[in-house]
C-alpha positions as CSV (number, residue, x, y, z in Angstrom):
1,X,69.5,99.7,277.5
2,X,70.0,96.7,279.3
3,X,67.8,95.2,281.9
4,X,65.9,97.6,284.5
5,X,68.3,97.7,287.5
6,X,67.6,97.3,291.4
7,X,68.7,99.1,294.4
8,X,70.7,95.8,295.1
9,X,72.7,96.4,291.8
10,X,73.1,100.0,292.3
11,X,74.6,98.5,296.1
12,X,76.8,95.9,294.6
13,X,78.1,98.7,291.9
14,X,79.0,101.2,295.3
15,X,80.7,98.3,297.3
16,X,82.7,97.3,294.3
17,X,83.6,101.4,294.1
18,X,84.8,101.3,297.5
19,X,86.7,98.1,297.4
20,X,89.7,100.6,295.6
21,X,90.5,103.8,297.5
22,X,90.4,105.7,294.6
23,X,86.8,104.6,294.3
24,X,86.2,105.5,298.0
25,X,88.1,109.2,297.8
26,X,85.5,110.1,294.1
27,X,82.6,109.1,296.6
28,X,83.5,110.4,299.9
29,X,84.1,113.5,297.8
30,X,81.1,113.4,296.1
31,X,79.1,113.7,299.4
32,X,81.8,115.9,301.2
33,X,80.7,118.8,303.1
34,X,77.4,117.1,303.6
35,X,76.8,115.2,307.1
36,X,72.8,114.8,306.4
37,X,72.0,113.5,302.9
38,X,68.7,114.4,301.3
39,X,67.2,111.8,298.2
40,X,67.9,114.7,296.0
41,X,72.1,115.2,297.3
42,X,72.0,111.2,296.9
43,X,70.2,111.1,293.4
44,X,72.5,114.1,292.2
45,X,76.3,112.5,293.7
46,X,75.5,109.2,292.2
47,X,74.9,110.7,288.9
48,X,77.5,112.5,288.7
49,X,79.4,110.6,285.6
50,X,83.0,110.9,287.1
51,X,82.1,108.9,290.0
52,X,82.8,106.0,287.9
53,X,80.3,104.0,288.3
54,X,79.4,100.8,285.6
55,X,76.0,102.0,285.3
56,X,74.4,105.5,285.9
57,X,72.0,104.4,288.0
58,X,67.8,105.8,287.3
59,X,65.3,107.5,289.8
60,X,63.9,105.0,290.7
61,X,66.7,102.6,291.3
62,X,68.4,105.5,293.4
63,X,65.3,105.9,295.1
64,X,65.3,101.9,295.8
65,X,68.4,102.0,297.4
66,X,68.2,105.3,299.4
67,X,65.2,103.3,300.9
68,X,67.1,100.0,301.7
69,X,70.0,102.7,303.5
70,X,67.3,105.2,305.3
71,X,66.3,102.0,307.6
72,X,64.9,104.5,310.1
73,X,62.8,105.8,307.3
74,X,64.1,109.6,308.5
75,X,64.3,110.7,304.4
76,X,68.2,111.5,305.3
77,X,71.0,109.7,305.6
78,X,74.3,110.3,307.5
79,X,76.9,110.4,305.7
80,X,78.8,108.4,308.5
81,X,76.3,106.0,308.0
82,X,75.8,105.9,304.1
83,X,79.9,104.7,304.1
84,X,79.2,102.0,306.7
85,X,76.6,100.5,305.1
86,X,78.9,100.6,301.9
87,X,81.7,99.0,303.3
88,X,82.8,96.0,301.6
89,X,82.9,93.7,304.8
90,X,81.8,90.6,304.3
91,X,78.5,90.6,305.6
92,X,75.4,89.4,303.0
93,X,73.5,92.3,301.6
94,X,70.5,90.2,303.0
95,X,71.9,91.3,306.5
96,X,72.9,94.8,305.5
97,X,69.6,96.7,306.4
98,X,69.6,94.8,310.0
99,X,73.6,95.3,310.5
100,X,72.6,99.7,309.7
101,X,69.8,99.0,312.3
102,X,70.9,97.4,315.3
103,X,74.3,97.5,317.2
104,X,76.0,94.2,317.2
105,X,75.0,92.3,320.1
106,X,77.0,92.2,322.7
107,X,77.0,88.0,323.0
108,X,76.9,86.1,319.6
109,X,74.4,84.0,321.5
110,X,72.0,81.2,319.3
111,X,70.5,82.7,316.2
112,X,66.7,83.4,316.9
113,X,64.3,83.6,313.6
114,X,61.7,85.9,313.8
C-alpha cells in the first residue's frame, strides 16, 4: 500500500495534526495522563485510528521516529517534550533533533560547523 514510510513522514503527518487545534486536543488526549511515554504508549496513541492521521503509521516507522524524538536515547519521552518537538514552528526538521537537545544559545553568535 503505497511506498514504505519514514519517521520524517510520520513527523511531517503529526506537525500537520497540530497545526489545527482540534488536531492538537485528539493528540494531547491521546497521550493524557501520561508524563513519561514508553515506545509501546507511543506505538499504541499513534495507532489509534481516531487520531486522524493520513496514514496509520507501521512499527517500524513509529519506531523511527520515537528514535529521532528520544535524543537522549532514555527509551521515554516526556510528554512536555514530545509536544515541543511537534510544534509547527518554523524550524527545519534537519534542526529538530538539535533544537530537543540543546537550549537555545543565549547569543545568536556565528554559525560554527561541526
Amino acid at each position: 500500500p503505497g511506498p514504505e514510510r519514514s519517521g520524517g513522514d510520520l513527523l511531517s503527518d503529526l506537525k500537520e495534526l497540530m497545526r489545527s487545534s482540534e488536531g492538537e486536543a485528539r493528540l494531547r488526549a491521546a497521550f493524557s495522563g501520561v508524563s513519561e511515554i514508553s515506545l509501546d504508549a507511543f506505538r499504541a496513541a499513534l495507532a489509534k485510528p481516531d487520531l486522524g492521521l493520513p496514514h496509520l503509521p507501521g512499527e517500524l516507522t513509529t519506531k523511527e521516529l520515537f528514535g529521532m524524538l528520544d535524543v537522549m536515547g532514555s527509551g521515554t519521552l516526556m510528554s512536555d517534550e514530545l509536544f515541543e518537538g511537534l510544534a509547527p514552528h518554523p524550524a527545519p526538521a534537519e534542526n529538530l533533533a538539535e533544537n530537543l537537545a540543546a537550549p537555545a544559545p543565549a547569543d545568536p553568535g556565528p554559525e560554527r560547523s561541526g
